[in-house]
NUZAZA-592748 format. One record per residue (C-alpha): residue number from 0; residue in three letters; x, y, z. Coordinates in steps of 0.25 Angstrom, whole numbers, padded with zeros to 4 digits, m for minus. Layout:
N
SITE   num   residu      xx      yy      zz
SITE   NUM      ALA       X       Y       Z
...
***
This chain:
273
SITE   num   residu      xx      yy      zz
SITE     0      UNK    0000    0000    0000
SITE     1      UNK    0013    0009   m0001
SITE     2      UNK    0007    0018   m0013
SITE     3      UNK   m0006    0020   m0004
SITE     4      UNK    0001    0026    0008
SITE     5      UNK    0010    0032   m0001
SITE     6      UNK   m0001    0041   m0005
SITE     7      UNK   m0009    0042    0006
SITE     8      UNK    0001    0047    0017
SITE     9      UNK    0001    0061    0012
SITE    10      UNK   m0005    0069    0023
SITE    11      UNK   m0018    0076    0022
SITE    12      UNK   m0017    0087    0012
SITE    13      UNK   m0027    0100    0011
SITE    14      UNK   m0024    0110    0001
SITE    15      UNK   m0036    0113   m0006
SITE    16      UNK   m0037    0110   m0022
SITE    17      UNK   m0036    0122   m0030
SITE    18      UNK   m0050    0127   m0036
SITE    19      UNK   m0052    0121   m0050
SITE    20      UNK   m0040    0115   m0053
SITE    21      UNK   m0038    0101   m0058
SITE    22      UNK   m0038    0089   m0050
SITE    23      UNK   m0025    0085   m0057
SITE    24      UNK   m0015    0093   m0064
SITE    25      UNK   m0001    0086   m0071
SITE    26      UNK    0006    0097   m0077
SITE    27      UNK    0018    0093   m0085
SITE    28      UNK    0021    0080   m0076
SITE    29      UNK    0033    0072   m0079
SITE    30      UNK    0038    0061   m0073
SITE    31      UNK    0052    0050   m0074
SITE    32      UNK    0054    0039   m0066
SITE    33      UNK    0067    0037   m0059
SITE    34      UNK    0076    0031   m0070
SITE    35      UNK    0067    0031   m0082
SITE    36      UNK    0072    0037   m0094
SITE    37      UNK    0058    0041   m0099
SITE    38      UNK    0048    0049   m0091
SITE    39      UNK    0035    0043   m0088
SITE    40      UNK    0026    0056   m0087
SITE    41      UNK    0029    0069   m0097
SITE    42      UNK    0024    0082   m0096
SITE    43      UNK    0011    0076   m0092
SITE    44      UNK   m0002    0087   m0090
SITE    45      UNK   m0014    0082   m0084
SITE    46      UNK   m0027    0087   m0077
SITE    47      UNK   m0038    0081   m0072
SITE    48      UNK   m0050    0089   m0067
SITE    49      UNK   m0058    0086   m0056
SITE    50      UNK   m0069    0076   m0059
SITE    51      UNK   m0063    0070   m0071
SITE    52      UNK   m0059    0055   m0072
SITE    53      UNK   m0047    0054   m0081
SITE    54      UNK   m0041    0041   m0086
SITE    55      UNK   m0027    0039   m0087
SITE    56      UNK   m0021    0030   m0097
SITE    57      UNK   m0010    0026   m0103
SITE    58      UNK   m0001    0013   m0106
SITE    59      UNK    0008    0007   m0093
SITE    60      UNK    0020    0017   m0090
SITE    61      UNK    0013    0028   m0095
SITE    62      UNK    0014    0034   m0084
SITE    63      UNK    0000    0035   m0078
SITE    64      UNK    0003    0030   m0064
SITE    65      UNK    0015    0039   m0063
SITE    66      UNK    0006    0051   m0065
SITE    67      UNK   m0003    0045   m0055
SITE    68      UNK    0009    0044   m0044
SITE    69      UNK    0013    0059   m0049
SITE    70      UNK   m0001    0065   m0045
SITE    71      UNK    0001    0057   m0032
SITE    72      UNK    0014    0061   m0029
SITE    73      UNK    0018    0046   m0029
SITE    74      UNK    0029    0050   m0040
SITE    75      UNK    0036    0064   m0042
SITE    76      UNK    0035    0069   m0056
SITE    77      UNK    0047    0076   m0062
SITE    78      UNK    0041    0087   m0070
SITE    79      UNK    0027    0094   m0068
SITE    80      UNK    0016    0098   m0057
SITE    81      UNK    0004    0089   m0053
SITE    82      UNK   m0007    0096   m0046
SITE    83      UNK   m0017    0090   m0039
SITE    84      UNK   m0029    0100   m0037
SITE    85      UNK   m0022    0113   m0040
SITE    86      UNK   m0011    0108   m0029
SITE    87      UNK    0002    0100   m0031
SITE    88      UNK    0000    0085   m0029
SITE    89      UNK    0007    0081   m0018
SITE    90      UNK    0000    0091   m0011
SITE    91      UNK   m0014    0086   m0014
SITE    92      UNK   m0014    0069   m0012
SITE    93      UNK   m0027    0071   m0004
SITE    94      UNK   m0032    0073   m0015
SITE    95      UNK   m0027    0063   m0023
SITE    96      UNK   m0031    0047   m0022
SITE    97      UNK   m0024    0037   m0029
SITE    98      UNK   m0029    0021   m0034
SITE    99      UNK   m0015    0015   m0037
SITE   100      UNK   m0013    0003   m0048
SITE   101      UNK   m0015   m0010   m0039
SITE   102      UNK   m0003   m0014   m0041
SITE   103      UNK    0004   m0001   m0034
SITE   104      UNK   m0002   m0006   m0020
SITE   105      UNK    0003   m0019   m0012
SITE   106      UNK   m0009   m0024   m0009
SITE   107      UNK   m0002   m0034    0001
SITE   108      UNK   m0001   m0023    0012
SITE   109      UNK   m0008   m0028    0025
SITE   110      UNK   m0022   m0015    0022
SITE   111      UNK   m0036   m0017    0023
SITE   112      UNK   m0045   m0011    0012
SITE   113      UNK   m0050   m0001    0022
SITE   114      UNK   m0036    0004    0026
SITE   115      UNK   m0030    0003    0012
SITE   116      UNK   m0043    0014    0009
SITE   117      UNK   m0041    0022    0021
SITE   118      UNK   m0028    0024    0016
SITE   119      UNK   m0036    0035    0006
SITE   120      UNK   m0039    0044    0019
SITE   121      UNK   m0024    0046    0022
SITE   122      UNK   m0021    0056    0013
SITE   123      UNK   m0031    0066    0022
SITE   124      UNK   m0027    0058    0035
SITE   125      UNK   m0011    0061    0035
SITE   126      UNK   m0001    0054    0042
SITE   127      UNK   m0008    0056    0058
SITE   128      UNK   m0023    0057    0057
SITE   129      UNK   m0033    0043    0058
SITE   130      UNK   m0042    0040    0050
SITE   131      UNK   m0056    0046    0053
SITE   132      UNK   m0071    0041    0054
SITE   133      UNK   m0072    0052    0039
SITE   134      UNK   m0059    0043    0034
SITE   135      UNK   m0065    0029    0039
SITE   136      UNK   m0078    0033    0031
SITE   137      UNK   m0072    0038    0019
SITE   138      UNK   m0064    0023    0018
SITE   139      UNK   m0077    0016    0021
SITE   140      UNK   m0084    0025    0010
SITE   141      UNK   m0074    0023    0000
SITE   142      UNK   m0073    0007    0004
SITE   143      UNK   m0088    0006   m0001
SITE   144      UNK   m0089    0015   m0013
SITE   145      UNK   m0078    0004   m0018
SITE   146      UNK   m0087   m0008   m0013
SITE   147      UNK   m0076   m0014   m0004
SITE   148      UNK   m0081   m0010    0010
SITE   149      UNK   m0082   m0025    0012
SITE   150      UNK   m0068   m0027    0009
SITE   151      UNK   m0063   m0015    0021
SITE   152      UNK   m0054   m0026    0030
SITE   153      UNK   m0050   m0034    0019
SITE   154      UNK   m0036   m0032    0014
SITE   155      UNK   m0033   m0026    0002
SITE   156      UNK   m0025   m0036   m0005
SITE   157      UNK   m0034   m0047   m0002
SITE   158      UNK   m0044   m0041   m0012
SITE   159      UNK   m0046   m0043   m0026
SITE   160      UNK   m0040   m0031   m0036
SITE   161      UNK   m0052   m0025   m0038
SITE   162      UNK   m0056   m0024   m0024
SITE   163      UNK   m0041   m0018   m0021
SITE   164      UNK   m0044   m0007   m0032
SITE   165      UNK   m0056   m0003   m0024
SITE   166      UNK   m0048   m0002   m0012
SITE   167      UNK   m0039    0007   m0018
SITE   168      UNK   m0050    0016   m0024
SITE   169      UNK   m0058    0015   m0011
SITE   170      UNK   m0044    0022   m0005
SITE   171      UNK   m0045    0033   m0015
SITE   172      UNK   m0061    0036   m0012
SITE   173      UNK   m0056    0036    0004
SITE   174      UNK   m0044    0047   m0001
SITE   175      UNK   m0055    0055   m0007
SITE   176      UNK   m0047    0062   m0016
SITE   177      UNK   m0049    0072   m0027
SITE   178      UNK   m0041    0067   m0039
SITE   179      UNK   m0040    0051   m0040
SITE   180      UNK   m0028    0042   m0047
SITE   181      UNK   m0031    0030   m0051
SITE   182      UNK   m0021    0019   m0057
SITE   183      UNK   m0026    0009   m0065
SITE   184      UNK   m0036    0006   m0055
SITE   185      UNK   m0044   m0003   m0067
SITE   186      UNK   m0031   m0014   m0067
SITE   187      UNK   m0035   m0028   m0063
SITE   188      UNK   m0049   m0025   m0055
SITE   189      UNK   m0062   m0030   m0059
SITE   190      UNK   m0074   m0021   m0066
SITE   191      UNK   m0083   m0020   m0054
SITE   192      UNK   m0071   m0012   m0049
SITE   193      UNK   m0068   m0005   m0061
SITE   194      UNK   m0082   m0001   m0061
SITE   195      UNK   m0083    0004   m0046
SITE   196      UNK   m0070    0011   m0048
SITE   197      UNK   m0077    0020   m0060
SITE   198      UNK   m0089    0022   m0054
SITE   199      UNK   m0081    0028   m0043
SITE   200      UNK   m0072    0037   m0050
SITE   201      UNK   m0085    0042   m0058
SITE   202      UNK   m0091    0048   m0045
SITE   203      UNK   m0079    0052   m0040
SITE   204      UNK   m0075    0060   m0050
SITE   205      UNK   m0090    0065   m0052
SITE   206      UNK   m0088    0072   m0038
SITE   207      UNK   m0076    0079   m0045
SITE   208      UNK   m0064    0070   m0040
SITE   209      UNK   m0054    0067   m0050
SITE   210      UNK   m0049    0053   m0056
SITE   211      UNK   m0038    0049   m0064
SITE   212      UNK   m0037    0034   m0068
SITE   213      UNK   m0026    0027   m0073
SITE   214      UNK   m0030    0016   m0085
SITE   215      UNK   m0027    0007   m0094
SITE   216      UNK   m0041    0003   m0098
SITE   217      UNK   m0046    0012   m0112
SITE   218      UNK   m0058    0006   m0111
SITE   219      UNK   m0063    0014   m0099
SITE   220      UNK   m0060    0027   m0103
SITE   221      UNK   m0072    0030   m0111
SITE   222      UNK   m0081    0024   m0101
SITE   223      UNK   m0076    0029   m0086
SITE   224      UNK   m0067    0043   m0090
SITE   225      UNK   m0069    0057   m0097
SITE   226      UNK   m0052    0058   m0099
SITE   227      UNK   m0041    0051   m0101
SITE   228      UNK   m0027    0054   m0103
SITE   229      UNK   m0019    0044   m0109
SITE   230      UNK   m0003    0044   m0103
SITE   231      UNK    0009    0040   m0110
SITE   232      UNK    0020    0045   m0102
SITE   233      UNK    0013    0060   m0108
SITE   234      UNK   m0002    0062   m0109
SITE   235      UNK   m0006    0056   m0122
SITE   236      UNK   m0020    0061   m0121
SITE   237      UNK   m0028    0069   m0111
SITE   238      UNK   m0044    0072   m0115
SITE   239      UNK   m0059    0065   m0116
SITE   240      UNK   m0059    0049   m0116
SITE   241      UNK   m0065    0048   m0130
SITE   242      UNK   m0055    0059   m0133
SITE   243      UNK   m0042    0053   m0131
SITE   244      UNK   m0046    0038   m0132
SITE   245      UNK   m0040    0038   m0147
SITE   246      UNK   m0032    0027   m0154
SITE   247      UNK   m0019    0037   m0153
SITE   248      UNK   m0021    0042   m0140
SITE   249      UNK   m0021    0025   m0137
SITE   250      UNK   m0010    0023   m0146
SITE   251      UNK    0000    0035   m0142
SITE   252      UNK   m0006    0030   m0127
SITE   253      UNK    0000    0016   m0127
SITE   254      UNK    0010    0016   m0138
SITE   255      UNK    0003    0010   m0150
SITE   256      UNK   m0003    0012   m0164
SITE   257      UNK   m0016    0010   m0170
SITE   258      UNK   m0015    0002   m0184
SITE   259      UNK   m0021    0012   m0194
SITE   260      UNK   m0030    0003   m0199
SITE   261      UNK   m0036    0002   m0186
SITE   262      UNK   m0052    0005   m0189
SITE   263      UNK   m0056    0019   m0189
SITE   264      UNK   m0067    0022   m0181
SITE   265      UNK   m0063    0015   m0169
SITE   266      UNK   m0068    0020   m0157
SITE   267      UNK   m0059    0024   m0145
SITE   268      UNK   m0069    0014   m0137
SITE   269      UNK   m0064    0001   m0146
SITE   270      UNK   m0049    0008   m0144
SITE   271      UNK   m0050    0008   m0129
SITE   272      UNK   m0051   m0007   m0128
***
C-alpha cells in the first residue's frame, strides 16, 4: 500500500481554488526519467474544466501514467508548471484523489477494506488528528455507493480484481476530491464493475467535480466521455470524441498506417474496436 500512503500523508491543506480557473492546468510540461536518453512527456499543454470527464489515451509508454504522478507530485517534471485549481500542485492534494493501476498497489499488505478506504480522509486529517464520526461516515458512504459495505473487514487481497477496483474507488469518494486520476481502472475487472465505475464518474462530474481517466479501450469513448486526448509522449490530439477519433489521430496515436484501400466511409465507431 506504499503508493496510498504516499499520497495520503500530505497534511491538510486549505488554500482556496481561485474563482474560474481550470481544474487542471499543464503548461509546457516535460519530463525524462533518470538515465533515459528520450523524454517521456514534451512541452505537453493541458486543461480540463470542472465538470468535464476527459479520456486519456495512448499506447503503453506513452507517458499517460507519468502525467498522472506529475499532477500528484509523485514525480518532478523538468520543464513547465502544473496548476491545480489556480494554485501549484503540490499545494493542493486535498484536492486531488487518485485510483492507481492495480498493479501499482501490494495487495498483500495486512489492511482491511475499510481501513485501505479510510485511507481517503487522511489528506484533510494530517499526521495527528483521529478520525472522526464525519470521516467514519464518509468511508461508510463511500463503501456503499461501491456496493461493498458487506466486504468492510474482509482483507483487501483476498477479493477478486473487481471488488479490489471498488476498494480503490470507494477510497477516492471518502478523499472527496475536486479533480479525480484514474489509471487504467477498466484493466482485468469484470463489467458490472466497469459499469458501476461509469455511473459514478457521471454523477460526479455532474456535480461539477472533475475526472481524468487513463485508457486503452477506444471502444468506450463514444459511449461514456465528451474528450479525449490522445498521448504519445506529446498531445497528438486534444478535442470532442467524435472529433479526434479519426483513423490518423489512431495511427499517429500507436505508430501504425492504415492501408489506403482501407474502405471509405468507415465509421470512427467500427475503427475503435
Amino acid at each position: 500500500m506504499k503508493i496510498l500512503t504516499r499520497l495520503q500523508y500530505g497534511g491538510s491543506c486549505h488554500i482556496p481554488a481561485v474563482p474560474d480557473t481550470a481544474a487542471l492546468s499543464v503548461r509546457g510540461v516535460s519530463f525524462l526519467y533518470h538515465g533515459a536518453s528520450e523524454e517521456t512527456l514534451s512541452a505537453v499543454d493541458l486543461d480540463v474544466s470542472p465538470g468535464e470527464r476527459v479520456a486519456l489515451v495512448g499506447p503503453n509508454g506513452a507517458g499517460k501514467s507519468t502525467l498522472l504522478k506529475l499532477v500528484l507530485g509523485l514525480e518532478q517534471h523538468t520543464r513547465g508548471t502544473i496548476s491545480v485549481y489556480g494554485n501549484p500542485a503540490h499545494t493542493c492534494l486535498h484536492r486531488v484523489s487518485i485510483v492507481p493501476q492495480r498493479s501499482s498497489v501490494d495487495w498483500r499488505f495486512p489492511v482491511t477494506v475499510r481501513q485501505v478506504v479510510m485511507m481517503g480522509r487522511y489528506v484533510h486529517l494530517g499526521w495527528f488528528k483521529r478520525p472522526d464520526g464525519e470521516d467514519r461516515d464518509r468511508v461508510e458512504t463511500a463503501l456503499e455507493m461501491m456496493e461493498i459495505g458487506h466486504l468492510g473487514d474482509r482483507q483487501v487481497g483476498e477479493l477478486s480484481g473487481g471488488q479490489q477496483q471498488r476498494v480503490m474507488l470507494a477510497r477516492s469518494l471518502a478523499h472527496d476530491a475536486d479533480l479525480m486520476l484514474m489509471d487504467e481502472p477498466l484493466n482485468h475487472v469484470d463489467i458490472s464493475t466497469q459499469e458501476l465505475i461509469f455511473h459514478t464518474l457521471e454523477r460526479l462530474t455532474a456535480a461539477g467535480k472533475a475526472a481524468i481517466v487513463s485508457t486503452h479501450d477506444l471502444g468506450i469513448l463514444s459511449v461514456h466521455f465528451s474528450r479525449a486526448v490522445f498521448l504519445d509522449h506529446r498531445v497528438i490530439a486534444d478535442g470532442p470524441v467524435r472529433e479526434v477519433l479519426t483513423p490518423q489521430t489512431i495511427a499517429e496515436a500507436y505508430g501504425f498506417e492504415f492501408h489506403k484501400d482501407y474502405p471509405e466511409g468507415t465509421s470512427n465507431d467500427r475503427l475503435a474496436h
